[in-house]
N, C-alpha and C positions, 0 to 999 in steps of 0.2 A: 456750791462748795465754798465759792468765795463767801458767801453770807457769812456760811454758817461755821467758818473761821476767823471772820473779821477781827482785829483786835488780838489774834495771838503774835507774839514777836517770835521774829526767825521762821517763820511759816508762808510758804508762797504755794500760791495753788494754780492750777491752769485745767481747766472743765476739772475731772473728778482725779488729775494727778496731782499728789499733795507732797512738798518738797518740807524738810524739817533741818534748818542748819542751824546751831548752835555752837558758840563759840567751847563751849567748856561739856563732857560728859555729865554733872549734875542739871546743867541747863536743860539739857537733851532729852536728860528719862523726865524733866519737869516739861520741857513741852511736848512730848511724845503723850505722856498721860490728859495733858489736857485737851490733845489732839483726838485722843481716844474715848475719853470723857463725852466731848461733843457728839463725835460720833455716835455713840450709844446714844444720847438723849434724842438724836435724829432718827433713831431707829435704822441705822446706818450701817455695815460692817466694812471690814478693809481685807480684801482674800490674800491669804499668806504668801500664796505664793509669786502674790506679784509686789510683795512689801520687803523693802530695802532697809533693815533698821542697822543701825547706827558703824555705816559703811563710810569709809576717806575717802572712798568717789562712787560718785553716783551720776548717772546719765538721765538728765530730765526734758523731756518736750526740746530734743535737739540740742543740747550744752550738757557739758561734763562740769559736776561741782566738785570740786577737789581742792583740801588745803583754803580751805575762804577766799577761791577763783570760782571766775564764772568762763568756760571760754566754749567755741562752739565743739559739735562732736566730729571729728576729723573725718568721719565715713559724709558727712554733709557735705563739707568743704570739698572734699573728690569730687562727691557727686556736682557742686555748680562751677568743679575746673572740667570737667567733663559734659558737660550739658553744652549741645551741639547750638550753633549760631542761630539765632530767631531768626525766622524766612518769616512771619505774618504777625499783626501786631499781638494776634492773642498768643503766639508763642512768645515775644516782648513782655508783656503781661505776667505773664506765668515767669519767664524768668527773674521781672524784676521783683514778685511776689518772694520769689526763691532768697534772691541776696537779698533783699531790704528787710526780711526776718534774721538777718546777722548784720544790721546797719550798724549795731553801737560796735560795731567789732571793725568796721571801716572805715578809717578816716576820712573826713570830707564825703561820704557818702551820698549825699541828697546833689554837692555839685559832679562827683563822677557820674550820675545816673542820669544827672540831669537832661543830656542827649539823649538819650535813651526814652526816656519818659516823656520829653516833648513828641518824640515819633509814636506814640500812644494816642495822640491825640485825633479826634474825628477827623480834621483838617486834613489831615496827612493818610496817603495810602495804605491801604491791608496789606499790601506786597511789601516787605523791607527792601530796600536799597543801603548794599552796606559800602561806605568810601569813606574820605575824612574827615567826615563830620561824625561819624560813628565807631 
């Protein structure tokens, strides 16, 4: 899908979901048509009833677009203040999979996690040990 959108503006795709934001309503049906366009010549279709067209917000691959923000979707955020303490690294693993898909939304990210991610490593035990260094 990324291909076979390359080069349209305001179009962002993620495997087969295709996002369309447009500053202005004539932008919109002009990239929505081109968007469509494509797809025909790919011998492609887009099923209605999972097509969002020209909505103030929309929820795409975990973020709400709304008003030309990007921020994440609030039922995610619950879910990784709720997601119970890593006990083994591959539960580590999985969480830091969890928040570091909302990195740009976390200040200083890469040094908060950074504890975290060192106990990932082979060196260090399967079992978590949590104290003040964690």
């Amino acid at each position: 899908m990324i291909i076979l959108l390359k080069g349209l503006r305001h179009v962002d795709c993620y495997l087969d979901d295709i996002l369309v934001h447009t500053p202005s309503w004539e932008q919109h049906l002009n990239v929505l048509s081109a968007v469509f366009k494509r797809l025909r010549e790919a011998n492609l279709t887009a099923k209605p009833s999972k097509c969002c067209i020209a909505k103030q917000r929309v929820e795409f691959v975990g973020h709400v677009v709304e008003k030309g923000k990007l921020e994440p979707q609030l039922d995610k955020v619950e879910k990784i203040k709720a997601a119970p303490k890593p006990q083994t690294k591959k539960q580590l693993r999985s969480f830091l999979g969890l928040t570091g898909y909302y990195r740009g939304f976390i200040p200083n990210y890469a040094a908060i996690a950074s504890p975290l991610t060192d106990k990932t490593k082979n060196r260090e035990p399967n079992k978590l040990v949590w104290g003040d260094s964690l």
